[in-house]
Every structure is written in C-alpha cells, then in structure tokens.
N, C-alpha and C positions, 0 to 999 in steps of 0.2 A: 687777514686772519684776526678774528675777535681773541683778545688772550686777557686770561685774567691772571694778575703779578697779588702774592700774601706778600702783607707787610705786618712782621708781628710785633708784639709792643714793645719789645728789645730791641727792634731794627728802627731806628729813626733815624739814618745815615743819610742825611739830604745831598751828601757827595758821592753816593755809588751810583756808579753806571748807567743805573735804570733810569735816571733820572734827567738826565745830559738833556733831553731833548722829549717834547710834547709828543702822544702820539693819539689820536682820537679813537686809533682799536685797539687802545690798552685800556684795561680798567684796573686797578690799584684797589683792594680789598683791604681793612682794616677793622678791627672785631672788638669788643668791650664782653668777655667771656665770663660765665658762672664758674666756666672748666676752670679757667688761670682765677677767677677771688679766690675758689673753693678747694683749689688743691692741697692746700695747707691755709691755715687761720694767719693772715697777716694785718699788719699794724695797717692804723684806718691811715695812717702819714703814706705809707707803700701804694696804694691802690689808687690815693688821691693823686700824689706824684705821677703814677706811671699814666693814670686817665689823662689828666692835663698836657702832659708832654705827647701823648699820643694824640692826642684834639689838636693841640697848635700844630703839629706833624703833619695832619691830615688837612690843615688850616693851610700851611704855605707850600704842600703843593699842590691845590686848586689855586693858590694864589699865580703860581708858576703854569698853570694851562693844564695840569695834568686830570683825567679823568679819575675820583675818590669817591669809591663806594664806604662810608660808615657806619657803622654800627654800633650805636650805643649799648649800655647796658638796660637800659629799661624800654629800647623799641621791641614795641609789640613783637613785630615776628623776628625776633632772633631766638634762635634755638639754644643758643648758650652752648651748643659744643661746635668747634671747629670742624669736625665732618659733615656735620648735618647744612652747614652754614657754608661750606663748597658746595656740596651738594647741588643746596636750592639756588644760589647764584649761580652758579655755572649753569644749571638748565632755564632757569630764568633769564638770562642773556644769552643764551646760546652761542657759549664759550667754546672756542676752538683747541685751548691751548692754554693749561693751564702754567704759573712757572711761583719759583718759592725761591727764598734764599734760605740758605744752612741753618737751620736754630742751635741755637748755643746750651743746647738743654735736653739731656739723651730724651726722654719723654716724648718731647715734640719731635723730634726726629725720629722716632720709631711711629710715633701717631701718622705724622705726614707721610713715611711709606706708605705705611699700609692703606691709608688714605689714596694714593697716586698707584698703588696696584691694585684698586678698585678701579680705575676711570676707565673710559670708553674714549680719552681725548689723548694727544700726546701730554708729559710734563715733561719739564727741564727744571734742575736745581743750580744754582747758581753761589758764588761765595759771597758774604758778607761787607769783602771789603773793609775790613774794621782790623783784625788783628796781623800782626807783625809777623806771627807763626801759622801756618795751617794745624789746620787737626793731627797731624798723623809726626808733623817735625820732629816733637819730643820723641815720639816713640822711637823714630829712627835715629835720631842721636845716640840714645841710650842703646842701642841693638847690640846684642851682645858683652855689653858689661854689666857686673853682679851690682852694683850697686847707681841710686839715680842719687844724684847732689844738684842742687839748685843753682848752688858755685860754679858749676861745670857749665851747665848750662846758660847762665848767665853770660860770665864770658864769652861763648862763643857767638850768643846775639850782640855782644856788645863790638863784637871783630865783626860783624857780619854786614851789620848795620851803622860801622864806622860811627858809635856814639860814645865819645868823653876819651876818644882816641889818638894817640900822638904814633902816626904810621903804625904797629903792630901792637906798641906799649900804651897800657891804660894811663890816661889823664894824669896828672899827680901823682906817680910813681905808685899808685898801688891802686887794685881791683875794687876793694873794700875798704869803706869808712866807719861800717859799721861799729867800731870800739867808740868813734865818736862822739855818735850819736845815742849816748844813752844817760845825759845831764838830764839834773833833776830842776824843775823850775819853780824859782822860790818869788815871782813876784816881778823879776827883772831877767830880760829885755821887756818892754812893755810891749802889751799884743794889741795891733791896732781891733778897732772896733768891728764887727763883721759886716760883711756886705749884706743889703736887705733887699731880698726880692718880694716883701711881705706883699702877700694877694688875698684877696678872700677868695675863697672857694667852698660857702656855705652853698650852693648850689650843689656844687659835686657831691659835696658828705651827707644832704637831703637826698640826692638822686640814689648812691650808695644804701641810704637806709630805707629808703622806702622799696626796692628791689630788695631787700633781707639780706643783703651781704652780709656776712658775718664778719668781724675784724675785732682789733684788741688796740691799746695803746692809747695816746693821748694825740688830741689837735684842738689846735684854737683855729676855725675856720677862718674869722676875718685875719688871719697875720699867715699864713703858710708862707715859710722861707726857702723852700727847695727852690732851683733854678728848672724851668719846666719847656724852654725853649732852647734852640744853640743862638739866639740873641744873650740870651741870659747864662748861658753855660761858657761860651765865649768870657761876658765879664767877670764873672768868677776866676778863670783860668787867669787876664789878664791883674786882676787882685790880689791871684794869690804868688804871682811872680812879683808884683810891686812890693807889695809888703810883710808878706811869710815867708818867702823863699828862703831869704838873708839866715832866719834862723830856724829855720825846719828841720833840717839835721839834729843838731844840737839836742831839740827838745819833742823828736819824734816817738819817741819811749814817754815822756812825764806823766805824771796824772798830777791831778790837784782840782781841791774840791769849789773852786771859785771862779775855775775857766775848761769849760768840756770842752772845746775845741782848738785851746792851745795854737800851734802852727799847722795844725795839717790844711790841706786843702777843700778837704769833701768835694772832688771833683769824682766821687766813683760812681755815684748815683749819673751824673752825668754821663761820663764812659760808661759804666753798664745799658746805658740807654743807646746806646752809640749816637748822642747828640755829640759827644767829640769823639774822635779817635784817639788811640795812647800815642798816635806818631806826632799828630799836630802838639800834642800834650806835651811831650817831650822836645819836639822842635822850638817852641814858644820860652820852654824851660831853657831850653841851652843858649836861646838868643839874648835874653835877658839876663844869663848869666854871663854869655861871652864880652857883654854891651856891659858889666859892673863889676868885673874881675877882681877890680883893685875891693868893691865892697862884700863880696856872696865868697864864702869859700867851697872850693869843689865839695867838702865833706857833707855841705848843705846839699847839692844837687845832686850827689853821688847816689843819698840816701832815699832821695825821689827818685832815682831814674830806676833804681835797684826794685823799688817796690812794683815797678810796672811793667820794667823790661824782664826783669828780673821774674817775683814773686806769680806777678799777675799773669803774664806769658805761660810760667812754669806750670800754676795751677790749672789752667786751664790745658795744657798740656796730659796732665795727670789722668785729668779725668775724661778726655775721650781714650785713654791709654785702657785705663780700668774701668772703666765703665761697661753695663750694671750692676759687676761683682759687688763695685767698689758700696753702693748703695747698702751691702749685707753684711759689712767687716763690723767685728765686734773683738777683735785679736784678745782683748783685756777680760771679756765676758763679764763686762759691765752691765747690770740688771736694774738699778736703782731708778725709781720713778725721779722726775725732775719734781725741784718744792715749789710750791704755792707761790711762794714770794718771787717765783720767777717772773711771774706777771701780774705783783703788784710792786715791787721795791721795796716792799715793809719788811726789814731785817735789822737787826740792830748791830750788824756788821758793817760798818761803814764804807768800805772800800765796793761789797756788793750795793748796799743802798745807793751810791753815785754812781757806779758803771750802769747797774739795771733800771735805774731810778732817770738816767739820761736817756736809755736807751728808748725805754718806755714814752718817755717825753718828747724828745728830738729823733726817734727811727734812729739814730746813729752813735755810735761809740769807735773810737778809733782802735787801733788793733791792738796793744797793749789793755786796752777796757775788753777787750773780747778775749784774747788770748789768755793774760795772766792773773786776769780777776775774773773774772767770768769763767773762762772753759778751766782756766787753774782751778776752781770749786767743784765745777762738775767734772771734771776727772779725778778729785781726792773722796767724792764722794762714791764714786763708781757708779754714773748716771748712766743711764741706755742710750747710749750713741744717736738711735732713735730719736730720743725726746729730745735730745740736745741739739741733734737738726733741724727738727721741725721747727724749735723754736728762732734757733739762730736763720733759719731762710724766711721765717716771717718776720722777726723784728727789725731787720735793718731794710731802710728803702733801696741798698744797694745790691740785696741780695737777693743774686740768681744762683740756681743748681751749680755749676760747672764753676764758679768762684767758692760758693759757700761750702758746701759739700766739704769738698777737699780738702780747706783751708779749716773747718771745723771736726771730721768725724778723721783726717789725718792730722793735721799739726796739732790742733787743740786735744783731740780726743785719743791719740796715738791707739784709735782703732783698726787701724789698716797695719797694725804690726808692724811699724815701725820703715812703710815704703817713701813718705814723705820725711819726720821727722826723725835723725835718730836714736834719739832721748825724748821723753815725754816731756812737757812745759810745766813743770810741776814744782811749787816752791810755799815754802812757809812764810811768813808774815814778814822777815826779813827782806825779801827782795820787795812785796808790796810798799814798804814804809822805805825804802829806800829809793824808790822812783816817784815818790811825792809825800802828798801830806795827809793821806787818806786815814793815815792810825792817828793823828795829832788828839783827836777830837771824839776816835771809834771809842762806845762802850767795854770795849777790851781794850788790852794792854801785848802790845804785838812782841815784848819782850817774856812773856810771861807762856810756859809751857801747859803747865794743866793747874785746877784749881777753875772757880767760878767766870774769874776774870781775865783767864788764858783766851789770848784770841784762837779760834777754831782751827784757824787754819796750821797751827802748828801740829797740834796732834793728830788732823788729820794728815797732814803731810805724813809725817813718823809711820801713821797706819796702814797708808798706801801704801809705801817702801816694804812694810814687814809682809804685808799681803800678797805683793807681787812680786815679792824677791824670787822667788823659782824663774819667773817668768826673765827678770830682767840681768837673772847670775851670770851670762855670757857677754852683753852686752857692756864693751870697753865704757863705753860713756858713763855708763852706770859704776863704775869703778867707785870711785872717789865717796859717793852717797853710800853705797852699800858696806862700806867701811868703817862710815860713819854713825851706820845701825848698829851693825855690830857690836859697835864698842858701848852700844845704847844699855847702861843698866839695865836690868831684867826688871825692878820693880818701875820702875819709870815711864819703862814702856809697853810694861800691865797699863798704868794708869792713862799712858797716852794713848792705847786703842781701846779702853772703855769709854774715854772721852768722845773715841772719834765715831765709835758707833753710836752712842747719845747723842749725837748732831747728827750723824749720817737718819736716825732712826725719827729723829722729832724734829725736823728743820726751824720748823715754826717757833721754836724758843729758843731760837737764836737771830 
C-alpha cells in the first residue's frame, strides 16, 4: 500500500514511531506554506527558524533512507494551502492511504478533518509523541470541580511521573520554590557567555523576500543564533544544565537592561519544534542535578521543572479544553488599538523600550518581559485581546497557538475571566523597578504618581482598578488592591485617571 505520512513544521520529532524503520511505500510530505507565513504577520527570525529546522528535518531523514517529498516556498507548483497540496500529491502518486499526526493548533486540526472527510482513500491520525499529557488529561482531572489551579495539577504530574519525588512526598520537603526564585540581579553571579550557533541564512531571508512574505522584526542574516537542528538543540540543552542551571531559579523573574537572557534556557523554540521533547528536557535536568547535588539547589530545578511540567503541560491543557471559545473571550471588554511602538520599540518608557525593543531584535523575551512589562501595559491600557495576540504569536520564535494564546489572552490579558489566572498580573512601576534596573536610567521616575515625570504605569494602574472595580468587587484576591483605592483621595485620583487616559489616548508621547 502506497501511503503518504504529513509532517508539519511543529513535528520534527526524529524519535516517533514512524520513523524506527525505512519503508519504500511510505512517502513523508513536508510543506513551506503561504497558509502558515500569512496567517498572522510574524517576525522574519520565526519563519527563518522554523524554514531551517524543517529543511535539516527533512535533510536527516533522507539521510536515514526515508522517502521526503518537500516543498519549498518558492517551488513553482506548490499551491501554498495545505489541501490543494494533498490533494495533488496523493493523485500524483497514487496514494492509498493517507496518515497525519495530531497538530497542536485547533486550526490545523479542524483544516485536516475536513480535509480527510473529503478523501476517497482511508486516513489514520496518530499522536505526536511529544507531550507528557494527552489532549483530553487536563479536562478530565478537573471533571467536576468549580475551579482549575495549575498547583493542582502540577502535582499530580509530578506523583505520576515520579519527578523530584521522595516515594509520595515532593523532593525538598515542599512542592513549590517559587518565593525563591524572584531575586533581583544586580551584576553577580556572572552569567557565562551564550552558546553560538551563528549561521548565515541570507539565502533563506532572499528566498522569503522574493516570494513576498510579509514579516516584521529585525535579523542580521550572516549571525542567526537559533538552534535549528536536534544536533544543535541537544547542545543547547546540555549548556544550559552546565552552566545556568546552578542559578536559574534564583534569577528566573530579573530583568536588567545589560543582559536579555540572563539564566533562562531558550530551549522553547526547540521544544515547540518538537526537536526535543519536555521529557528528555527534564530527564537531562534531573541528571545533572542529581550528578551536583552538593552544587545546584533543588529551588533551581524545581523552578524549571514547574515551567514545563507544570505551566507548559497546563497550557496546553487549557486550550484544547476551551478551545474555539477560548479564541472570542474578552471578559474585561477591552477595546483599545495596540500602539505603534509595539513594533518599533521607540518609547521613552524604559522597561517597554528593553522588553519590546529585545523582542523585536532577538524574537524572544522571557516571561517576566512578556508578562509584567509587556502584557502588564496592554492590560492597564485596556488593549483588544485581539491585537495583543496577534502580536504576541508573531513576535516570539516560540510561539504557537495552544502555548501563546492561553498564556497571553488568559494569564497576561485576564480575558478568559479569570479561568487561568485568578487575579489579573497587573502592577505599578513598583514591582517593575523592583525586579531589575529598568527605572535606573527610564525618562520617568517610577516613584513619582502624576505630574510630567510620573512614570505611566502608575496612574495607569490606579485607573484600571477604579475602571473595573464593579467587575473585580467579589473577587478575594482583589481584596487587598481594592482597599487601597479606596482610601485613594478623591482629587488624586481625578488626576491619576486624566493622566491615564492621556497615555492610554496618545501612546506616542510617551
């Protein structure tokens, strides 16, 4: 039987099944689409990444004996949409049998039904092999309880899957590190120098332009540093357990304006690509932990294992849970256009100028630069959920639907009313200047409420509270904040939501 297997550009998993063994009536399909540049405007770093890692993908296994049909983006006859391009291959080969693994991306999975309840051939759908949870796990944990917690869940992958566990009780006498891990880095431990995959890939970002892709963002063709193979994503992984690990924890929250990348890994672009799995990720983690006990302490690993086993599991949980609702939540009835300076950096707000201004630059910003400076603006601004996703799934190279989504239009954007987060991540200039050095040097003064030289985010904070107090008058968490409006002078805070609509209303002169 002739069968032709899709491999989409998210699936680069050179360890699933399909792969074990050669077969000469298998044909392996892989696609350079207009559908996937043009679905949303992404950064030209995104599109270059995922081309390249898909080419060497498709590079080792011909090298392995397998039969690869590919498809660039500028061959002649590609259709550029993924039906038309079954389609004409399957009657072009005269395919028997078609077969797909799960896409991680409601879109693609409702495209490919409807695609495979057209055929005239059998298909089969197959799993991914990549995640630790199925689809459906979260849903059924949560079954019947009023409320979902991450905590909850967390734990019980962590019992399940026997990781950082001592028989029944977690590692280190507690579940969570996180009070740990929220030191501010002033300059020491010193962060060794990053690992350099530097390639040119002035071919690609030609091949890119002259097809008309559309994209945003910055790249220097001859130096691109993304890891774009699992040769290369492997030594990453093994770099960032020699020499980040030790202090990942610690300094997993900092920002500071003289080192973007601090201790994290940037292993997500990798995992999102499934060139590694989260399991090898974390196995590799706990061995190099167990193998330096006496040097890494658990609160370091704890803190990584949480974001994966933990956050990453969870999110993706979510969103085949709610999913396409989840795509139209707006709880907050947030209307405001996103500002200009969202894709160029030019603000005299410092803390945006470094998180947007790296983002723009390197595709990446860690989650504290997305979360508390970045989506902390556009939710005191009351930005369209909308525009804040679209932007946030094009700018980062890591970002797919079923991570970004969730992680931005629930935790960041508390659009989903509150089913992921529950409290909004929302804070004054305070918490920013207290996880780095980002106010040292800002054109404002992060201690200063209103007046010329009030950093923004003060009064916009104040504004948001008094704005959506009806909304958030029942919610416990909200206690504390809402108390402290209150007692907010009347004339004060006239002047802090005049202020905050003067930002909210002219971004650009600020």
């Amino acid at each position: 039987m002739k069968r032709l297997r899709l491999i989409l550009g998210d699936q680069l998993n050179g360890n699933h099944s399909w792969f074990h063994s050669a077969d000469e009536n298998t044909m392996y399909l892989m696609a350079e689409m207009r559908q996937e540049t043009d679905y949303v405007k992404h950064h030209i770093q995104k599109v270059v990444g995922f081309f390249l890692a898909m080419r060497n993908f498709a590079s080792t296994l011909k090298s392995q004996g397998h039969n690869v049909l590919y498809l660039t983006i500028d061959y002649p006859e590609n259709p550029q949409d993924l039906g038309k391009i079954l389609k004409e291959q399957i009657a072009k080969h005269a395919i028997e049998k078609f077969e797909y693994q799960l896409p991680d991306e409601y879109r693609l999975d409702q495209q490919l039904k409807t695609i495979c309840n057209d055929l005239d051939i059998p298909w089969q759908v197959f799993d991914s092999e990549h995640f630790y949870a199925d689809r459906e796990e979260l849903a059924n944990f949560f079954k019947g309880k009023k409320q979902l917690l991450m905590e909850s869940f967390y734990r019980m992958m962590r019992k399940k899957h026997s990781i950082l566990m001592v028989n029944d009780q977690p590692e280190g006498g507690q579940w969570n590190f996180d009070q740990s891990n929220r030191k501010k880095w002033d300059g020491s431990p010193k962060i060794p120098e990053a690992l350099n995959f530097r390639k040119n890939v002035s071919d690609v970002v030609e091949t890119l332009a002259n097809a008309g892709v559309t994209t945003f963002g910055h790249i220097d063709p001859k130096n691109f540093n993304w890891p774009t193979s699992r040769e290369e994503s492997l030594q990453l992984l093994d770099f960032f357990c020699k020499n980040l690990l030790v202090h990942f924890g610690d300094y997993q929250d900092a920002l500071h304006t003289q080192e973007k990348f601090l201790f994290h890994s940037r292993l997500s672009f990798a995992m999102n690509t499934k060139m590694l799995s989260p399991k090898e990720v974390i196995d590799t983690v706990l061995e190099n932990y167990y193998a330096h006990k006496e040097d890494i302490h658990i609160s370091q690993v704890e803190g990584f294992v949480r974001q994966i086993l933990g956050w990453r599991e969870y999110m993706r949980g979510i969103y085949w849970r709610e999913m396409p609702n989840y795509a139209l939540c707006n709880a907050l009835e947030n209307h405001n256009p996103l500002p200009d300076f969202f894709w160029t950096g030019d603000t005299k707000m410092n803390c945006l100028k470094h998180a947007i201004g790296q983002s723009l630059d390197e595709a990446y910003a860690h989650h504290i630069q997305r979360l508390m400076v970045i989506g902390n603006y556009a939710l005191l601004t009351q930005t369209h959920p909308d525009e804040v996703d679209a932007w946030y799934l094009g700018v980062y190279i890591d970002a797919l639907e079923w991570v970004e989504i969730t992680n931005t239009r629930g935790m960041s954007q508390f659009a989903d009313g509150g089913l992921v987060a529950t409290k909004p991540y929302v804070s004054s200039a305070n918490y920013i200047n207290k996880m780095g050095n980002y106010c040292k040097d800002c054109h404002y003064k992060h201690t200063q409420k209103v007046g010329e030289k009030a950093c923004p985010f003060n009064a916009l904070y104040w504004n948001f509270l008094a704005e959506k107090r009806d909304y958030f008058e029942n919610n416990p968490r909200m206690g504390m904040m809402l108390n402290l409006l209150d007692k907010k002078d009347a004339k004060e805070l006239d002047e802090l939501q005049k202020r905050a609509q003067e930002v909210i209303a002219h971004p650009d002169r600020f």
